[in-house]
DOZAMAR-854828 format. One record per residue: residue number from 1; x, y, z of N, C-alpha, C, O in turn. Coordinates in nm, 3 decimals, m for minus. Example, Ala and Ser with C-alpha at 12.3 -4.5 7.8 and 13.67 -1.06 7.14 Angstrom:
2
     n      n.c1      n.c2      n.c3     ca.c1     ca.c2     ca.c3      c.c1      c.c2      c.c3      o.c1      o.c2      o.c3
     1     1.319    m0.569     0.780     1.230    m0.450     0.780     1.320    m0.330     0.780     1.424    m0.332     0.846
     2     1.285    m0.225     0.708     1.367    m0.106     0.714     1.290     0.003     0.787     1.341     0.114     0.804
***
This chain:
47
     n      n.c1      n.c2      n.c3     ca.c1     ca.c2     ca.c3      c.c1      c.c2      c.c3      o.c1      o.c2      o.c3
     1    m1.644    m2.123    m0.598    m1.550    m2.035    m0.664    m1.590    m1.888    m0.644    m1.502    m1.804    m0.626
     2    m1.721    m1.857    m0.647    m1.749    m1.745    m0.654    m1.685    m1.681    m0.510    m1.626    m1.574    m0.493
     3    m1.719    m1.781    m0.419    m1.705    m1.719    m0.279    m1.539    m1.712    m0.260    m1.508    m1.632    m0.172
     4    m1.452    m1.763    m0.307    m1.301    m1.722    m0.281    m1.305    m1.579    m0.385    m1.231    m1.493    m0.337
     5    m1.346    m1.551    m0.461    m1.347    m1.461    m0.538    m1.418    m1.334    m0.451    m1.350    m1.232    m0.464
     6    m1.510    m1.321    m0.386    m1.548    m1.230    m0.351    m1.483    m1.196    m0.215    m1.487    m1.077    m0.186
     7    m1.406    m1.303    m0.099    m1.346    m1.313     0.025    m1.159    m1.254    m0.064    m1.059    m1.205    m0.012
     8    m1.191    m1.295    m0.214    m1.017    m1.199    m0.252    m1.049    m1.052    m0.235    m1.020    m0.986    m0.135
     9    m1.111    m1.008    m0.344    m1.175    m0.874    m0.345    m1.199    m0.821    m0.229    m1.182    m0.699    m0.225
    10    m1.233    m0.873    m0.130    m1.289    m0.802    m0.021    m1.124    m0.782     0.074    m1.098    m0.677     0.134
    11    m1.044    m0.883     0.071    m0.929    m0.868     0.167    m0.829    m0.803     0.071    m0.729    m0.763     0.130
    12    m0.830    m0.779    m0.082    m0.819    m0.663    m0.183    m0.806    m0.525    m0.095    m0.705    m0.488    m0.036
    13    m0.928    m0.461    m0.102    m1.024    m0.346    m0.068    m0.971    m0.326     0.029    m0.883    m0.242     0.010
    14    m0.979    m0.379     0.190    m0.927    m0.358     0.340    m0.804    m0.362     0.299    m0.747    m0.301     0.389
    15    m0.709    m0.397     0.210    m0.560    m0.397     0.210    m0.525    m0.274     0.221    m0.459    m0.220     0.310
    16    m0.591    m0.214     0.088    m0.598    m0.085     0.034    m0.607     0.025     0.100    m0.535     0.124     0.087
    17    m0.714     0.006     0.190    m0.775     0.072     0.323    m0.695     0.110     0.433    m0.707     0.202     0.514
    18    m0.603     0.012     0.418    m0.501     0.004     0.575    m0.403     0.080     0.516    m0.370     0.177     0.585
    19    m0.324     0.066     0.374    m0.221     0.156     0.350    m0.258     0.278     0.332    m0.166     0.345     0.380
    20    m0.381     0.388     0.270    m0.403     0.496     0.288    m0.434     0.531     0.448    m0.424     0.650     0.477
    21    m0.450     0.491     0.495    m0.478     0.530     0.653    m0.341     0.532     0.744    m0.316     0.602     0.843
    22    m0.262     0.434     0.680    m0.125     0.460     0.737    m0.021     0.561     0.737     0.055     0.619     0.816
    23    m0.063     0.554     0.568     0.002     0.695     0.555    m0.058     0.823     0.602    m0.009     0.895     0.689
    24    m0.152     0.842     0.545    m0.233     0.940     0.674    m0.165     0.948     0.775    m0.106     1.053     0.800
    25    m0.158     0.833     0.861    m0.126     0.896     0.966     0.036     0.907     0.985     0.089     0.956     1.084
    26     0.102     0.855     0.880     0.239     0.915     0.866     0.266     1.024     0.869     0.347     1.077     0.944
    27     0.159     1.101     0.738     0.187     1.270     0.745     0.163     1.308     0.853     0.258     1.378     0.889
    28     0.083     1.302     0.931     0.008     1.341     1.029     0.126     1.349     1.162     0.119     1.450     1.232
    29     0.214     1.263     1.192     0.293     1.213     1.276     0.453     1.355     1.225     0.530     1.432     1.283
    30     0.417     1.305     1.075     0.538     1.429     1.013     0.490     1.568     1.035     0.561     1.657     1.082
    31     0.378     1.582     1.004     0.341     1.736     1.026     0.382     1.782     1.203     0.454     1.877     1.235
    32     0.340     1.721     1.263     0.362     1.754     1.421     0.490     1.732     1.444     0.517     1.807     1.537
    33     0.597     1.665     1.410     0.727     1.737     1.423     0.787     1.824     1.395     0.863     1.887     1.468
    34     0.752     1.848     1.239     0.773     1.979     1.146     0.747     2.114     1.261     0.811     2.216     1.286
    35     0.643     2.066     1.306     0.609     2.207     1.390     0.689     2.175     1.559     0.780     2.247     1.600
    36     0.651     2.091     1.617     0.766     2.054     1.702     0.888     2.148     1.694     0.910     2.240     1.773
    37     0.979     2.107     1.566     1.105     2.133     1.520     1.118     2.283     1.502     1.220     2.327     1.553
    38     1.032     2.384     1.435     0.998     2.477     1.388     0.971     2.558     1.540     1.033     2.664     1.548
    39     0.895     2.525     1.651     0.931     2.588     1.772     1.040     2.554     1.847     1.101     2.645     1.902
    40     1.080     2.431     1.860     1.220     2.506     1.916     1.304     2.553     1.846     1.388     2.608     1.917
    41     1.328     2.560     1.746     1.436     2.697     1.659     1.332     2.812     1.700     1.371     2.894     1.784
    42     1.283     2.818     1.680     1.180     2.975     1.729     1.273     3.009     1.892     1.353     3.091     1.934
    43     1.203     2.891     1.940     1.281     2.953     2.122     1.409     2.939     2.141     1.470     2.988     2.236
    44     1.467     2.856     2.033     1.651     2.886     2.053     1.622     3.018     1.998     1.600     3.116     2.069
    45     1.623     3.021     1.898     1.658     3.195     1.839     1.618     3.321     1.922     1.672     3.424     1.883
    46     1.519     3.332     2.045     1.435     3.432     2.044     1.559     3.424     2.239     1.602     3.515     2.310
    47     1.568     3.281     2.250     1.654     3.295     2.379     1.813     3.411     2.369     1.885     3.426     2.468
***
């Protein structure tokens, strides 16, 4: 018993692990379009 208990907890923890890192790299994926997006309106406007 103990050992399904500690193999829950543990695939718990890595669950946890994988959704902050995802999102991470969600923002991360959002921020670089933001700016993407943000230069070409810069070079439409400046054309």
């Amino acid at each position: 018993m103990r050992i399904i208990s500690t193999v829950l907890a543990l695939g718990l923890f890595i669950g946890l692990a994988g959704c902050n890192t995802m999102q991470g790299a969600g923002q991360d994926i959002q921020s670089g379009g933001e700016a993407l997006s943000n230069e070409a309106a810069r070079t439409q406007r400046d054309m």
